[in-house]
N, C-alpha and C positions, 0 to 999 in steps of 0.2 A: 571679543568673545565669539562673536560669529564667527569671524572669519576661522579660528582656531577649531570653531565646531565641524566648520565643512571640511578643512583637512582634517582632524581625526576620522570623519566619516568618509572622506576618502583612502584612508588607510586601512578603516575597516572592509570598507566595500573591496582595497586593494587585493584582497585574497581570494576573491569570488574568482574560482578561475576551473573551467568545464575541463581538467585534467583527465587522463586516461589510464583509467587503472580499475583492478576491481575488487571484491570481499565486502563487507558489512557496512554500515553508515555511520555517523558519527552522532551525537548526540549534543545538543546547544548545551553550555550552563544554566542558560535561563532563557523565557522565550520574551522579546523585543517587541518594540512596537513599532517601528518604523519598518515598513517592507521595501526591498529592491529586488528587484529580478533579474537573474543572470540565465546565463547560456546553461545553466544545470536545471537549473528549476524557480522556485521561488523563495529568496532565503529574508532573513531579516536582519538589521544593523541598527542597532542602539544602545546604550547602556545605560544605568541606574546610577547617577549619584546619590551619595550618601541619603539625601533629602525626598529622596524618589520615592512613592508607591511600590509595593509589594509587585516581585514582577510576577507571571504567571507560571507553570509547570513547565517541565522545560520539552522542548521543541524537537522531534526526532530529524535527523541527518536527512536528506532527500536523494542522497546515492543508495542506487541500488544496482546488483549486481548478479545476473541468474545464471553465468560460466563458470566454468572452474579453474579461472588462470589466477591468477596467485594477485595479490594486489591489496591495497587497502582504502575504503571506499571511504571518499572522504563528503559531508554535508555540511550546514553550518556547524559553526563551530564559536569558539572565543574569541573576542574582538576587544575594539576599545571604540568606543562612543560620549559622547555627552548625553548625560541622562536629563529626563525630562522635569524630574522635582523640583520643590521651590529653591530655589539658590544656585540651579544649575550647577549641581555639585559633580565634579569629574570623580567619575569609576569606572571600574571594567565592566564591560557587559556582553551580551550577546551580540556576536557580529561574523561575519560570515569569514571560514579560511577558504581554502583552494578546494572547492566543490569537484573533485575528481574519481567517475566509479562507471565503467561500464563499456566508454569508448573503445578502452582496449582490447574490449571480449568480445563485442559483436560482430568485429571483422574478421575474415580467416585469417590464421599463418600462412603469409604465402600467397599465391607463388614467390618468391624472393628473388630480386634481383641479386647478380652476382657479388655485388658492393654491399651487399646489407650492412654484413659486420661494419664494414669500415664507415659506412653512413652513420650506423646508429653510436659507435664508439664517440664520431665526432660530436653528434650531438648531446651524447651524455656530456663528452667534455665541458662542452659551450655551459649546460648546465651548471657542472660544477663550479667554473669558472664565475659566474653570477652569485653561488651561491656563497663560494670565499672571499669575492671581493666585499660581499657584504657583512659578514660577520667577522670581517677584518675591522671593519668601520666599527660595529659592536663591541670589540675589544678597545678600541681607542675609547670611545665616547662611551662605551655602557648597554648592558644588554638589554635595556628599554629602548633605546634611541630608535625612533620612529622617524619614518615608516622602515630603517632596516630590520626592525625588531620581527615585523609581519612578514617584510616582502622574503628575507632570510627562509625563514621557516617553507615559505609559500613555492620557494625552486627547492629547496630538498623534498616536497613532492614533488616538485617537476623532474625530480633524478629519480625518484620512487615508481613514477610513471614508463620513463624511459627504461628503468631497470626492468620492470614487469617484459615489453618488447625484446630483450634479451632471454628472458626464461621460459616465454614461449617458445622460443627459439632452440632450445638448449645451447644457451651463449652464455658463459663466464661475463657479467659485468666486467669490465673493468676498475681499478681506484682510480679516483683522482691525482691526476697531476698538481693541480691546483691547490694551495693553502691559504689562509688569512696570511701568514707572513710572505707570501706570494708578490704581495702591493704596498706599495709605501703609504705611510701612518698620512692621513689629510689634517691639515691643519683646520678646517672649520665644517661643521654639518654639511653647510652649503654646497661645500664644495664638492663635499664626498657624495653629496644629491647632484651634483652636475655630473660625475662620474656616474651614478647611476642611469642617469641618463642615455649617455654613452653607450654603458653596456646593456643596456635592453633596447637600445636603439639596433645595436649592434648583433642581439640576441634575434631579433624577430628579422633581420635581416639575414642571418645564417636560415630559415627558415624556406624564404622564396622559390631561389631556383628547386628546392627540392620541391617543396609542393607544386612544381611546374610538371614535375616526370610523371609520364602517364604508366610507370610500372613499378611506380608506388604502391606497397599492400594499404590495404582499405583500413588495416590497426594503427600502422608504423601513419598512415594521411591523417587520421582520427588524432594520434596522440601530438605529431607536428602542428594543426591547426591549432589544437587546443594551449600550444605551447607559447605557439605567436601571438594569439589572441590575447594572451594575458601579458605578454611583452607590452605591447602597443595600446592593448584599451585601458588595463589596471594598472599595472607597475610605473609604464612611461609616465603617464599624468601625475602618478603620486611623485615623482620624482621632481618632478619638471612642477610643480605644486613648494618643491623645500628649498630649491635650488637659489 
């Protein structure tokens, strides 16, 4: 029972991620009692089984966002935890998503290197690219299957983020190349966890040499950091946690 408690609470915490984007906060279901602190603010991760105590009112988003670039600010949000009542009874509860709201607005547009577009094009891909191999895996095994359930959701803001750096721009996102039927069906969780491994290994490493260039804009530095950072500190562990 433990062990199963610290991953789900790694799955929940898997979403805490200082995304770059902007527009209003989000709103918990309900407010939790276990606090963690991420690079956005201070969010909270727990949930209610069945047997649990009444939770409290619920908890406002801690994105905030005072530009006018287009975006959507994300705070805690719905998670999944072990709740604290008698019988330790598994429900949903408050847990933190991809806390992402502001990074992208308080840099200038610009100046732009010559390659923007094609930097940024790449990195949406890489994006997308995480985003279908996961909800590939979701298709086979089911659209609860944890943690693709969370981490799934948690890179299509990381393309929501990426797309915002496009419209500052006045840049056409691009679609996805990528699909679920992109990647062969895995024959066990595990395995589709050691894939995921892989490709956030793989993710956070597209990352580097760019955040190396010194004429990098200060939005497009803001929304990379915040991209890796969730590779490597959230995602990778959950992964490397089922595998």
């Amino acid at each position: 029972m433990q062990t199963t408690s610290r991953f789900l609470a790694v799955v929940a915490f898997g979403g805490v991620v200082a995304l770059a984007a902007c527009g209003g906060s989000d709103v918990s279901p309900v407010a939790s009692t276990t606090a963690t602190t991420s690079d956005g603010g201070s969010v909270t991760s727990s949930g209610n089984g069945p047997w649990a105590p009444p939770s409290p009112a619920p908890s406002p988003g801690t994105g905030t966002c005072t530009n006018d670039c287009d975006g959507t600010g994300q705070g805690p949000g719905a998670g999944s935890g072990y709740g604290p009542g008698a019988g330790n009874g598994y429900g949903p509860g408050p847990g933190p998503v991809d806390g992402f709201c502001g990074n992208a607005c308080t840099g200038p547009v610009g100046p732009d290197p010559a390659d923007i577009a094609a930097l940024l094009v790449a990195a949406l891909q890489e994006e997308y690219k995480a985003e279908m191999l996961y909800r590939s895996v979701l298709g086979t095994f089911g659209p609860d299957t944890l943690p693709f359930a969370v981490i799934a959701g948690a890179e299509a803001r990381h393309v929501e983020a990426l797309q915002t750096l496009f419209t500052r721009r006045q840049l056409a996102p691009p679609a996805s190349v990528w699909a679920p039927s992109s990647f062969p069906p895995f024959a066990s969780v595990p395995l589709a966890c050691a894939a995921g491994v892989q490709a956030e290994t793989e993710d956070a490493a597209f990352y580097t040499p760019h955040l190396q260039r010194t004429d990098l804009p200060q939005d497009v530095r803001n929304v990379f950091t915040s991209l890796q950072r969730a590779s490597l500190e959230i995602h990778l562990p959950a992964f490397q946690r089922c595998q």
